[in-house]
N, C-alpha and C positions, 0 to 999 in steps of 0.2 A: 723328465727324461730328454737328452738329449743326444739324440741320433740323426747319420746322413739316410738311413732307411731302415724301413722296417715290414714285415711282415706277418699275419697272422695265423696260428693252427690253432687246433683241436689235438688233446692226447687220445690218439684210440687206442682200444682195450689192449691189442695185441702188442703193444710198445712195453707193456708193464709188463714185469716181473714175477714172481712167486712172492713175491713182499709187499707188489699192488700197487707199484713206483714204475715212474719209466728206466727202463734199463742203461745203465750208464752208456750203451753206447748208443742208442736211437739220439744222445745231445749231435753227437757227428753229423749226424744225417740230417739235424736239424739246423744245423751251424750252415753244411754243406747247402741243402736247400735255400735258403738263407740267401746266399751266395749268386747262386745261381740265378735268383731271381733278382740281387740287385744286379747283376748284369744286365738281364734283358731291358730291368729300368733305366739304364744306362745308355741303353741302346746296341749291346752286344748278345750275340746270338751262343750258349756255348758249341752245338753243335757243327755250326758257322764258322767259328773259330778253329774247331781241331779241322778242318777239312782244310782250311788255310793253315794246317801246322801249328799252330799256334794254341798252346796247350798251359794254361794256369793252372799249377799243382803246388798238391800243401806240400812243403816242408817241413812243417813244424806244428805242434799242436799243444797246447798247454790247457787244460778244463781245470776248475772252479766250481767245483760242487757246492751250491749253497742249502738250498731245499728242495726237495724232493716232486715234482709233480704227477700227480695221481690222472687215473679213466677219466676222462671228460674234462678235462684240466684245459681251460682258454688261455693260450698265451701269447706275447709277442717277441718276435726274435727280431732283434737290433743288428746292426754294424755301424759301426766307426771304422774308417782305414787313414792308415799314415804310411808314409814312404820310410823304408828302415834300408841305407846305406844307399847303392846304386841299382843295385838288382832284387830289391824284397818289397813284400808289400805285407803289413801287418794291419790285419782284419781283427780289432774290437768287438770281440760278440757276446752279446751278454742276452737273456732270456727274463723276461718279467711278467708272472702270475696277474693274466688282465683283472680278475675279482678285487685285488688289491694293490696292483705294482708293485708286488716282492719282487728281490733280484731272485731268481731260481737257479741260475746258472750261469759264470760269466767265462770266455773263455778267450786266447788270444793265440790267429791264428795265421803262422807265416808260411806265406807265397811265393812264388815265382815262376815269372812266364818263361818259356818255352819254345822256339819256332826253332824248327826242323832237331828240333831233340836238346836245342842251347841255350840257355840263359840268355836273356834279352834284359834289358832296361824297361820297366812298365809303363814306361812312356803314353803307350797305346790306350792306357786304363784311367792313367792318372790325369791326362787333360781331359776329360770328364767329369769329373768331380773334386 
């Protein structure tokens, strides 16, 4: 596997479904988390940032349902990010079943910053990594 970061959860119970799977949209929250936390790895705060105006929001969301993970399911949630034109940033995320490194879920998902309500150039994000 290879990724610029990564992160680890636990599926708890209340994420599944009536099927005993986690619910297609608890993937969001995990992408989103995800996220968030390679920011702080980066060195950005996001709460930091909206008080500066400065606001990264999805645009765009594409998931990739591969397999399904169950209650107590370990896994790791990946990013890759590449720059897409002059104002996007597309975040690589893909989910992998730690027991075995199955792909569980991959998903791709576009960005764009934000200051005082306007599209900016990610400039701010991208010379970090």
């Amino acid at each position: 596997m290879d990724f610029l970061f990564s992160t680890a959860f636990k599926v708890r119970d209340y994420e599944c479904d009536l099927q005993g799977i986690v619910n297609n949209s608890v993937y969001l929250n995990y992408f989103e988390h995800t996220r968030h936390e390679f920011l702080k790895h980066i060195g950005f705060d996001f709460a930091r940032l909206h008080k500066e105006q400065i606001d990264p929001v999805v645009y765009r969301a594409e998931l990739d349902y591969k397999l399904p993970l169950k209650s107590g399911d370990e896994f790791l949630s990946t990013i890759n990010i590449e720059p897409k034109g002059h104002l996007k940033l597309i975040f690589d995320q893909k989910i992998f079943r730690k027991k075995d490194g199955k792909l569980m879920m991959q998903g791709l998902i576009t960005a764009v910053i934000l200051k005082n309500g306007k599209p900016i150039r990610p400039t701010l994000f991208t010379e970090r990594f």
